[in-house]
C-alpha beads as a LAMMPS data file, in Angstrom:
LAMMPS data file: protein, C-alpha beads

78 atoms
77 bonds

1 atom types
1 bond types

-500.0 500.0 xlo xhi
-500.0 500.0 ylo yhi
-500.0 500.0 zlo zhi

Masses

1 110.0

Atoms # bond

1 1 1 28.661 -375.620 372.141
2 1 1 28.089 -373.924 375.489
3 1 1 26.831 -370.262 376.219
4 1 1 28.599 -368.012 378.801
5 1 1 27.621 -364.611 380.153
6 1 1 30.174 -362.706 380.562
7 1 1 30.754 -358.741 381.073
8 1 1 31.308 -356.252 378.234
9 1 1 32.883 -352.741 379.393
10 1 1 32.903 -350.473 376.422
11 1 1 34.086 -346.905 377.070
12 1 1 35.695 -343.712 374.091
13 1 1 39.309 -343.698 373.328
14 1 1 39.929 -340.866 370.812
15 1 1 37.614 -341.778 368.054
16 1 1 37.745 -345.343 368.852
17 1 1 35.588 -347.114 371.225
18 1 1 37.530 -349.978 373.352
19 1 1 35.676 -353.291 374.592
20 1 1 37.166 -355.241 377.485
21 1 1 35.879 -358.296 379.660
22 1 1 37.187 -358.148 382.776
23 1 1 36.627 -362.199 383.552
24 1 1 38.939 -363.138 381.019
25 1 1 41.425 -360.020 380.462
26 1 1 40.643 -360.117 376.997
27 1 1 40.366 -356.748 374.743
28 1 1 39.028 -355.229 371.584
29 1 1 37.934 -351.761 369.668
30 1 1 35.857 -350.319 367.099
31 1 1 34.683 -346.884 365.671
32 1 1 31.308 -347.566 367.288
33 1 1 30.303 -348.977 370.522
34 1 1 28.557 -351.921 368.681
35 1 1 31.363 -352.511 366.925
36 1 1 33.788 -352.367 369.507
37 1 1 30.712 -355.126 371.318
38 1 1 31.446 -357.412 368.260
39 1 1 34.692 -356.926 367.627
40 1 1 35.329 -358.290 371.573
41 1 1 32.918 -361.694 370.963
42 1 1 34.519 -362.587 368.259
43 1 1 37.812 -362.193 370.152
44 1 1 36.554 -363.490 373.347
45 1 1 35.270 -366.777 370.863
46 1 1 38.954 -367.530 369.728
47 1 1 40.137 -366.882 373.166
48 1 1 37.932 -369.413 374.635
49 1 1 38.564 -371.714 371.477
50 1 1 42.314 -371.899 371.663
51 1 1 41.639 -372.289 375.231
52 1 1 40.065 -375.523 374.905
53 1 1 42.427 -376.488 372.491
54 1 1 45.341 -376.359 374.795
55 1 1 43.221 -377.616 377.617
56 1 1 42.341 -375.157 379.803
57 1 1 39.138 -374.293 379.550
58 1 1 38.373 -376.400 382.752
59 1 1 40.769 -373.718 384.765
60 1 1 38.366 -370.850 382.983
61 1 1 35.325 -372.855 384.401
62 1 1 34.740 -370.860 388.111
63 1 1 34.615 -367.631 385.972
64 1 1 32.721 -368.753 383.262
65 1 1 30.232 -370.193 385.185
66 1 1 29.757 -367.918 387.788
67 1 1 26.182 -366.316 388.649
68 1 1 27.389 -363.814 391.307
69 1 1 28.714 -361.051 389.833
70 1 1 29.533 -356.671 390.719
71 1 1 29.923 -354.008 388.463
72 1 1 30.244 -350.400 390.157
73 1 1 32.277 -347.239 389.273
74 1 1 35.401 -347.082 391.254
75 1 1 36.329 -343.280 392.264
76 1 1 40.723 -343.280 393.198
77 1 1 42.416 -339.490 393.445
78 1 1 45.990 -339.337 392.002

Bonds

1 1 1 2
2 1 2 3
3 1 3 4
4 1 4 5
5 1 5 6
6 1 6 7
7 1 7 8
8 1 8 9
9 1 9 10
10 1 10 11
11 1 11 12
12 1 12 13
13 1 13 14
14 1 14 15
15 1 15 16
16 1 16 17
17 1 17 18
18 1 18 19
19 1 19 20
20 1 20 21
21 1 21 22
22 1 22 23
23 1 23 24
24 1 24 25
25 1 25 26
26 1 26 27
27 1 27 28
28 1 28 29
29 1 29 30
30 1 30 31
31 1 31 32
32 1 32 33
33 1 33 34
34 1 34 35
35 1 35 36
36 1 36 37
37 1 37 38
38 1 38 39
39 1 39 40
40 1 40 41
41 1 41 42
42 1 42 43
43 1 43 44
44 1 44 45
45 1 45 46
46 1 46 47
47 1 47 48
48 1 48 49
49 1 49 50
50 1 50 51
51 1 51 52
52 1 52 53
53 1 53 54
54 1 54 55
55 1 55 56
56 1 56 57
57 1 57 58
58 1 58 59
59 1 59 60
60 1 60 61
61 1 61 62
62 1 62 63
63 1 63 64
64 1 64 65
65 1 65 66
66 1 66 67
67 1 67 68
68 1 68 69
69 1 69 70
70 1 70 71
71 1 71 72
72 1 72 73
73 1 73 74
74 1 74 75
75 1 75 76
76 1 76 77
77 1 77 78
């Protein structure tokens, strides 16, 4: 079984707290912020396992694998 780093954004919805990472699209909640953190792994797990089971995990590998990576706020007017 491999490791991958990957990015966690967690921000308040109402009384929730959502979890997204951003490499992989892939989305979760939960009433707390560490819960929303493992509600996403475990989601992020079965995304990556069904992934390999329909074999395409190798077409996830740049993203997975990647060291260089940018996080910053983005400010837009509307």
């Amino acid at each position: 079984m491999r490791t991958f780093t990957l990015t966690a954004a967690i921000w308040k919805e109402g009384r929730r707290y959502v979890s997204k990472c951003p490499e992989l699209g892939v989305a979760s909640f939960g009433v707390t912020p560490a819960k929303a953190l493992d509600a996403l792994r475990e989601a992020v797990t079965l995304y990556l396992a069904n992934a390999k089971k329909l074999g395409i995990l190798g077409d996830l590998e740049p993203v997975l694998t990647s060291d260089i990576r940018f996080s910053t706020p983005l400010q837009v007017c509307s």
